[in-house]
N, C-alpha and C positions, 0 to 999 in steps of 0.2 A: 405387569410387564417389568422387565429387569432393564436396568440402567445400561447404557453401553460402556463397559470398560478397556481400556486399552492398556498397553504395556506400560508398565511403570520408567519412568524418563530420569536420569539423574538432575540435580540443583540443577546445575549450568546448563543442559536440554531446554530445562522451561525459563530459564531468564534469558527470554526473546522479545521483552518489551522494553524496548527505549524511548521515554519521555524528552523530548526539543523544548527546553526552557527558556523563555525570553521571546515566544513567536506573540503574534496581537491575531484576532479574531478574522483578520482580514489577509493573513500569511496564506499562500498558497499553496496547496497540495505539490503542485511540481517544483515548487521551490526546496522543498524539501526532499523530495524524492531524486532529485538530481543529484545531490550529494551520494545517493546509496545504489555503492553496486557490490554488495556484496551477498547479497541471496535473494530469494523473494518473499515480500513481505504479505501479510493474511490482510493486515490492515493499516491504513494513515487516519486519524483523525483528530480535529482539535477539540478541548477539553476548557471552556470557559469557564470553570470552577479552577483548574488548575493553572490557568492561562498558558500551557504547551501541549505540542502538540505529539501526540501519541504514536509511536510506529509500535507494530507488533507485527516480527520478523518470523517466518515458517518455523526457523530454528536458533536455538540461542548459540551456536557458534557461528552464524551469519552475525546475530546479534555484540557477540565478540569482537569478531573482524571490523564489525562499522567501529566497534570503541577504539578496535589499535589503530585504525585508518584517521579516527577523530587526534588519540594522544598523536599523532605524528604531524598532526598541522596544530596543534597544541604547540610541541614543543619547536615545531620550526619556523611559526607565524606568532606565537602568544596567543592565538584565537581558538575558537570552535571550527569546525571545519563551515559552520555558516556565518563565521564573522563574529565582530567583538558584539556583546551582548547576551548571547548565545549559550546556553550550556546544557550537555548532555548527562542522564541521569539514567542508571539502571532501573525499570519498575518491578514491581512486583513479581514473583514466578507465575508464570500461566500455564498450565499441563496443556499435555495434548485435549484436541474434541474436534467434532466432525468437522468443522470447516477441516484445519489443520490436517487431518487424517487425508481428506478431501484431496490434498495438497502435493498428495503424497503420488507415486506412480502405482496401479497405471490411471488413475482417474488425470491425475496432473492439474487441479483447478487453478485458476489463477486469476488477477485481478484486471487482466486486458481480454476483449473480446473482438475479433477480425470480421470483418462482413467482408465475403465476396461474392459478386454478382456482374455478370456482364453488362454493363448499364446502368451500374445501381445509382450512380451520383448524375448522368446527364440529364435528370428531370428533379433531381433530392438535389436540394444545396446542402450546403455541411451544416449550415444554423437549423433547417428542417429538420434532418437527419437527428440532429443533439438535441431540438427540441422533443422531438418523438419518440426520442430515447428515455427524455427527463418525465415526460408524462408516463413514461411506465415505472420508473424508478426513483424518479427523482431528482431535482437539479444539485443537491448536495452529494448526491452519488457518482456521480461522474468530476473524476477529476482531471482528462483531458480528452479531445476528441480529435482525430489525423483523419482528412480524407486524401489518400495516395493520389487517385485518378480517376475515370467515371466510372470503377468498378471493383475499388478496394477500397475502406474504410477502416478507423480502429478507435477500438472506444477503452478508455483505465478509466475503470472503478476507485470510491475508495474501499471500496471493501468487496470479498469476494460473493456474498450472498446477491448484489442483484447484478453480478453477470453471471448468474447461475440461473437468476429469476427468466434472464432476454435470454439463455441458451433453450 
């Protein structure tokens, strides 16, 4: 069987991974995530060997835009855009691969998943619901959980593979 290859990506395509320097083991996924609107990300997670915590952005000119969004509270605050302590770091290039590919239209995969159902929450509380979820994937996989009302929900991943696994 042959490997899957895809098109070849210039440097700055695959330097889509930004390292959060200065986070502790118990930093939150949404605390980080709030800072970034500038594309969508494959994946957030922290890195106890490295002590920060990892974003790895669809694409490296999203990953761009969070650094000039960062230099500009850089140079108008003296900080990180999360505060003194903080520092952001280019990592490594990451080519394209199926997640990534995944990402792409028309599949569109992405790290939030919606539940809707007429009822679905008036007998489910939201801690059931997130528990039911963690037992299939995981309680480190999920990194926040929204119930709208008794019949729309929303669950973010940190990573796209298990809301791939519950679709």
């Amino acid at each position: 069987m042959r490997p899957i290859t895809y098109p070849p990506e210039s440097l700055s395509e695959q330097l889509r991974v930004i390292w959060v320097v200065g986070c502790a083991k118990q930093t939150s996924l949404s605390f980080i995530t709030e800072q970034i609107h500038e594309g969508p990300l494959l994946s957030i997670a922290f890195s106890e060997f490295d002590a920060a915590m990892c974003i790895i952005f669809q694409s490296g000119s999203s990953a761009a835009s969070f650094l000039e969004t960062n230099a500009f509270f850089l140079n108008s605050t003296g900080a990180c855009c999360y505060g003194r302590g903080y520092e952001l770091m280019v990592g490594s290039p990451f080519p394209m691969n199926t997640e990534l590919k995944a990402m792409e239209i028309p599949v569109r995969e992405r790290r939030r998943l919606t539940f809707v159902k007429a009822g679905l929450f008036q007998d489910l509380t939201k801690a059931q619901f997130e528990k039911d979820i963690a037992d299939i994937v995981g309680t480190d996989n999920i990194e926040r959980v929204w119930v709208f009302n008794t019949g729309n929900g929303r669950i973010r991943y940190e990573l796209i593979d298990p809301c791939s696994d519950i679709k």
